[in-house]
C-alpha positions in Angstrom: 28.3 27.1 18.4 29.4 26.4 15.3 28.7 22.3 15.2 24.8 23.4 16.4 24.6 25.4 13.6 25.8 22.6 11.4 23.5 19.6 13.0 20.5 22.4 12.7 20.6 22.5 9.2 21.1 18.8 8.8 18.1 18.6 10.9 16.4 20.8 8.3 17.5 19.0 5.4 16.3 15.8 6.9 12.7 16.5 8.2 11.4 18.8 5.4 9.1 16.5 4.4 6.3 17.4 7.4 8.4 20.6 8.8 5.1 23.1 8.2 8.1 25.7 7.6 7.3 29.7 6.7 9.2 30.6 4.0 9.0 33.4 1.9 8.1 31.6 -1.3 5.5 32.8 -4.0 1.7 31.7 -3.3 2.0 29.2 -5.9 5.3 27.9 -5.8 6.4 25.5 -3.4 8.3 26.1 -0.1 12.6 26.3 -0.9 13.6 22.7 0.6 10.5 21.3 -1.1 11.5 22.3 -4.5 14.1 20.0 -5.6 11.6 16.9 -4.5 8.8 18.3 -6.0 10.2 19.1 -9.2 11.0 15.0 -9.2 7.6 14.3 -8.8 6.4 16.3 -11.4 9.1 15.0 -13.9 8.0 11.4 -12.9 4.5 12.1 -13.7 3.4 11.5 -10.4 1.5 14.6 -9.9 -2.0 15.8 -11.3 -1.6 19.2 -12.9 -4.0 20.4 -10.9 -1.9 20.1 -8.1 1.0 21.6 -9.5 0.7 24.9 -8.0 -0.5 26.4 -4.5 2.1 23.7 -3.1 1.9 25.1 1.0 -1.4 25.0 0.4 -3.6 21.8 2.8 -4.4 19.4 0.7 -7.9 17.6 0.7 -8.9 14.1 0.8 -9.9 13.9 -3.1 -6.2 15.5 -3.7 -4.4 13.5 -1.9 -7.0 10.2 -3.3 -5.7 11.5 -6.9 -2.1 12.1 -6.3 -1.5 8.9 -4.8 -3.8 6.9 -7.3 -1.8 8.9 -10.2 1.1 7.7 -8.2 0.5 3.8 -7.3 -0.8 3.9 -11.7 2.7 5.7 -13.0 5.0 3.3 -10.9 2.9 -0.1 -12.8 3.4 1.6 -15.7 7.6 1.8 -14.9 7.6 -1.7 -13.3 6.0 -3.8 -16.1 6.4 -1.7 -19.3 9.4 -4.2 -19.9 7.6 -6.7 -19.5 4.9 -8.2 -22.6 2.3 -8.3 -19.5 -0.6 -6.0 -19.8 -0.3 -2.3 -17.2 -2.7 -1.9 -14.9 -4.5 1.5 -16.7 -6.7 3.5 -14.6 -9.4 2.1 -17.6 -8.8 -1.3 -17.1 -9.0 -0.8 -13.0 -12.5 0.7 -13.7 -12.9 -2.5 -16.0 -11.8 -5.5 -13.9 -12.4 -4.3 -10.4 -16.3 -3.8 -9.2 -16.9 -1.9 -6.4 -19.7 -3.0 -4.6 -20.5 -0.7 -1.6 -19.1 2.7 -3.1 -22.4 5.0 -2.2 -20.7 8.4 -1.6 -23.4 10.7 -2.6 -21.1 13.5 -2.8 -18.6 12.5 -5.1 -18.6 10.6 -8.7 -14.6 10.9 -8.9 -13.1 8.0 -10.6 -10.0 8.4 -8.7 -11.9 8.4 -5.6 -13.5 5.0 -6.8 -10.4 3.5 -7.3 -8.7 4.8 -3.8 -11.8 3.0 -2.1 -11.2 0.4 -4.2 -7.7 -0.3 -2.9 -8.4 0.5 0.8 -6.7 3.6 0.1 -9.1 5.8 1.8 -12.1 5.5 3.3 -15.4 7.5 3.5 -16.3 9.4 6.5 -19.8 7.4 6.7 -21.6 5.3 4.9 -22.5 7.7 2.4 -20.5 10.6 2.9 -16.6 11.2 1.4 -16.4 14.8 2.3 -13.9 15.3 -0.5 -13.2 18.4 0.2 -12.3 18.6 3.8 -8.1 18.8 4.4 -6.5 15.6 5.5 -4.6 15.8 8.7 -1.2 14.3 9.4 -2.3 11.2 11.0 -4.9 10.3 8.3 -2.2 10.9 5.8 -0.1 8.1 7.3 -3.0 5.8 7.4 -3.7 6.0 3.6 0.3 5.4 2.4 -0.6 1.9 5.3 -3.7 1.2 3.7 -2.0 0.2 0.7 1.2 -1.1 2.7 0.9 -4.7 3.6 3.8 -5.2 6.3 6.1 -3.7 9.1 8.7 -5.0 10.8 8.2 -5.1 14.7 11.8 -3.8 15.8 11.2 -0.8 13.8 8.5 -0.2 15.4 9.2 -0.7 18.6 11.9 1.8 17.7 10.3 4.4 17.0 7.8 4.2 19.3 10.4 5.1 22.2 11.4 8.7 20.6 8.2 10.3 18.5 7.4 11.8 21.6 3.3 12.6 20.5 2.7 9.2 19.9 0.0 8.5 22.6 -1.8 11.5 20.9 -2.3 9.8 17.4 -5.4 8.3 17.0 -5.6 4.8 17.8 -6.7 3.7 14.3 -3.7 5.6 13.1 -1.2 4.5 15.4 0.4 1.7 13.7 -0.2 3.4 10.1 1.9 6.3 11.9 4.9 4.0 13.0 5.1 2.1 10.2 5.4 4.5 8.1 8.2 6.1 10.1 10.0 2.6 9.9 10.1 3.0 6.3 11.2 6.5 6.1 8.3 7.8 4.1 7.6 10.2 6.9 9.7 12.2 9.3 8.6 14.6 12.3 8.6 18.2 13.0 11.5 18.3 15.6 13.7 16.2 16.0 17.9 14.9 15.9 19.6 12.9 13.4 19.4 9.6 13.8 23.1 8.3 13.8 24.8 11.3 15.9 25.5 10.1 19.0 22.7 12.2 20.3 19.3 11.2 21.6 16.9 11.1 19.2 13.7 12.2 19.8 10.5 14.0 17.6 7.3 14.8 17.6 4.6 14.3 15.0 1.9 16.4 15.6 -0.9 13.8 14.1 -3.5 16.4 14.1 -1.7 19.4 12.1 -2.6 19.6 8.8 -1.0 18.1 5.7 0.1 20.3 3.0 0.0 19.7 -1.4 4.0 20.1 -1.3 4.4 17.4 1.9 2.2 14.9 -0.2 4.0 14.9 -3.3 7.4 14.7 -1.1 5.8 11.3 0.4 4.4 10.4 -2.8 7.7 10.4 -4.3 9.7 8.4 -2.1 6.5 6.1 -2.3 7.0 6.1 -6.0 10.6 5.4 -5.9 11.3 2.8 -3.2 7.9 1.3 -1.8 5.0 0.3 -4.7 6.6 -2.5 -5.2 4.7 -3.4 -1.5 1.4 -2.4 -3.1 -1.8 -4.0 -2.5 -5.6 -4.1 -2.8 -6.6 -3.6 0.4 -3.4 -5.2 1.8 -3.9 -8.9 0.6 -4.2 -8.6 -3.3 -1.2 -7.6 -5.1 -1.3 -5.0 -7.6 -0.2 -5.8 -10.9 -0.9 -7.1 -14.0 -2.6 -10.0 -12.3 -5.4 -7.7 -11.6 -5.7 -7.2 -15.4 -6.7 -11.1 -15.9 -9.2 -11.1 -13.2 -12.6 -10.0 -12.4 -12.5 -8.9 -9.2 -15.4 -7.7 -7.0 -14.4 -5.6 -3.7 -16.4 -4.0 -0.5 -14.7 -2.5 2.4 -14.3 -6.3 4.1 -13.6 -8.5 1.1 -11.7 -8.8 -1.9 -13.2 -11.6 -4.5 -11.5 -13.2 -7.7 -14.7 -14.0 -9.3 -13.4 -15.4 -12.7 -10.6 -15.2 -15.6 -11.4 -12.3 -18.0 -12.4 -13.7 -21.2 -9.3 -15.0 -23.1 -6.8 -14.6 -19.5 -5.2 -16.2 -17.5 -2.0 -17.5 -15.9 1.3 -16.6 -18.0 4.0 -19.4 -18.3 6.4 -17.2 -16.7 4.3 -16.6 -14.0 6.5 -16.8 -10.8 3.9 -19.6 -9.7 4.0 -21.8 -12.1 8.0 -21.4 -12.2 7.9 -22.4 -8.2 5.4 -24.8 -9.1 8.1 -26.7 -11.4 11.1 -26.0 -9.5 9.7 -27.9 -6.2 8.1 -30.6 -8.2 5.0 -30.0 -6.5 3.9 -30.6 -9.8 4.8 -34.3 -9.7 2.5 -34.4 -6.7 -0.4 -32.5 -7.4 -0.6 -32.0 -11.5 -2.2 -28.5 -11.9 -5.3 -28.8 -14.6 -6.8 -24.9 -14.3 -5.7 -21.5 -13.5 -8.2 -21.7 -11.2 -6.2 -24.1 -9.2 -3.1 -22.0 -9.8 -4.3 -18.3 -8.8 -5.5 -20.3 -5.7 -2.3 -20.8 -4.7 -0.1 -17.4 -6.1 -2.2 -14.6 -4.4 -1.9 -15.4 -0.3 1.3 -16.8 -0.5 4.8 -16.8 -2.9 5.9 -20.5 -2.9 8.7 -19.8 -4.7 10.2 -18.1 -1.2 8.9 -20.2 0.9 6.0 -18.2 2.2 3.2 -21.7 1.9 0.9 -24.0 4.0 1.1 -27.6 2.9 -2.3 -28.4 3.6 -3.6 -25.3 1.4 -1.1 -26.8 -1.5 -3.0 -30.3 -1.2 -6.2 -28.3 -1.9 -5.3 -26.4 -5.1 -3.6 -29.7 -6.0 -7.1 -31.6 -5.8 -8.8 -28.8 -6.9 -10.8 -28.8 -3.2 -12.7 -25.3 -2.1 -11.3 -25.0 1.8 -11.2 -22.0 3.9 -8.1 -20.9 6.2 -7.4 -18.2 8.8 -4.3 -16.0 7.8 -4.8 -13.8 11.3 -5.2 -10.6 9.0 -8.0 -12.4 7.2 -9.6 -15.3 6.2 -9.0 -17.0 3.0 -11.4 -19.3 0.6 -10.4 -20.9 -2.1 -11.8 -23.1 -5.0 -15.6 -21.9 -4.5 -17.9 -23.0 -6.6 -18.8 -18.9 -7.3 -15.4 -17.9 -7.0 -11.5 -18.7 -7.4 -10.7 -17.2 -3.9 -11.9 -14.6 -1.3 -10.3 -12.8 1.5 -12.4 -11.9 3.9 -10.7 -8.8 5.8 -10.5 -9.2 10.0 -8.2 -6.5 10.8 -8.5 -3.4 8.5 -7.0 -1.4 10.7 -4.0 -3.2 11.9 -0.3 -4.2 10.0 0.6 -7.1 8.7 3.6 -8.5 10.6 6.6 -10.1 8.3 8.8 -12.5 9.0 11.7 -13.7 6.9 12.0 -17.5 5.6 15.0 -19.0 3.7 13.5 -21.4 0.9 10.7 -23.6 0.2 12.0 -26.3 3.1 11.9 -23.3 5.8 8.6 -23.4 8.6 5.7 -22.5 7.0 3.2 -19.5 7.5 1.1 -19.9 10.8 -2.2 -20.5 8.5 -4.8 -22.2 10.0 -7.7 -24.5 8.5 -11.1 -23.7 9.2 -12.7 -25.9 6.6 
């Protein structure tokens, strides 16, 4: 009796973070295993004020767009402040980063804009955001994806065999929902510890609602161990390369149009490190940034992640198109540095580990 009173509170300890617990907290304080977490958050500066109260409350789509938007800005802001590079401000997002199909007529919110922007969130029509309608569980998991750009299959596969509700999640959300389980931003409502010697099994329940004090749980592990993994819309990364750039997006295409005016690639610039390092500089000498963003954005040479062919063309300066399977790629346009042209915005981004330059390349595939 006594060891299943001790695993039930370890169970409680561990899945507070979608448990939709009654507790007998104040209205506008947050439920008693969320407060520690919360209190994080709010230290961090990860949390709008407005949000700082009414924590068992559902949270709505604009919420949630703001907290994590405050969220993926604050974590920039403690990445490159050491760094002479300039931080990705909400301003200069507005600035550098034109969104071309944001036609919500029921919401001007910048924060919105820039969640769109990212591939954070979506609307719920062409023209519609609905900003005040509560997000459910599922769609919560798809957002913190949106942004994510890669799972790792076992994982997966792993939890796929004990969250029990799985077949019920959506199937746009289905991956979001796993991967996000794989990388411990989420936990279910039931469930055993992992690591007991007891089966483990849970359940999600993808259409319950999601509530303010949940969010800012996820929203601080987010901040502390995943923004690293940020991108726009999964294949730009987010950074202070985004501050060089003018950049045009819609919900299928993210465009480098051009330096901004006085920008462009640093010296100490990973790219141009790797470009050194490997001597592909011997072989192809680099005359533009042009020719160097080309190469930095779908891949990180300096790891090994390349395609010799799409080297050759940034090397001779040559505007080719290939198929990365998530999307396709142009480079070296005569309107444009590169493009990605989105095929799959609804699907993960499979990783797979490769030791140095020498190692097989990335399956990319030349289409022109």
């Amino acid at each position: 009796m006594k060891n299943k009173q001790i695993i039930a509170a370890l169970i409680t300890a561990l899945l507070v973070t979608f448990i939709p617990i009654n507790v007998s907290a104040g209205a506008n304080e947050p439920s008693s295993w969320a407060k520690e977490e919360v209190r994080e958050a709010i230290e961090k500066g990860i949390v709008p004020e407005r949000l700082q109260t009414k924590y068992q409350q559902t949270i709505t789509r604009e919420e949630i767009a703001s907290l994590f938007v405050q969220t993926i800005f604050s974590s920039s802001t403690a990445v490159l402040a050491k760094y002479e590079h300039d931080i990705p401000t909400r301003e200069l997002f507005l600035q550098q980063v034109k969104v071309l199909d944001f036609n919500f007529v029921d919401t001007q919110s910048e924060d919105i804009k820039i969640a769109y922007a990212m591939g954070l969130i979506n609307g719920t029509s062409e023209t519609t955001f609905e900003p005040d309608r509560a997000v459910t569980r599922q769609e919560a998991a798809v957002m913190i994806g949106n942004v994510r750009w890669v799972i790792h299959p076992q994982s997966e596969k792993e939890w796929e065999e004990v969250i029990r509700d799985i077949d019920s999640c959506a199937s746009w959300a289905r991956e979001q929902v796993l991967a996000c389980f794989a990388s411990h931003l989420v936990y279910g409502t039931t469930g055993v510890i992992p690591g007991t010697g007891m089966p483990y099994e849970t359940t999600f329940e993808p259409e319950g609602n999601f509530t303010r004090e949940q969010a800012i749980i996820v929203a601080l592990r987010w901040f502390n161990d995943h923004t690293a993994n940020i991108k726009i819309r999964r294949v730009l990364p987010f950074g202070s390369i985004i501050t060089r750039l003018n950049i045009e997006v819609t919900r299928d295409t993210v465009t480098a149009v051009k330096f901004r005016e006085g920008y462009g690639i640093y010296p100490d610039d990973d790219v141009v490190t790797a470009w050194k390092k490997y001597s592909i500089s011997k072989i192809y000498p680099i005359t533009t940034m042009e020719q160097l963003a080309a190469i930095q954005n779908p891949l990180c040479i300096s790891k090994g992640w390349f395609s010799v062919e799409m080297i050759q063309c940034a090397g001779q300066n040559i505007n080719a198109t290939f198929d990365l399977g998530y999307a396709e790629y142009e480079m070296l346009n005569k309107d444009f540095i590169f493009r990605y042209t989105i095929k799959a915005r609804n699907k993960m981004f499979t990783r797979t580990t490769y030791n140095g330059i020498a190692s097989t390349p990335l399956p990319f595939t030349r289409l022109k």
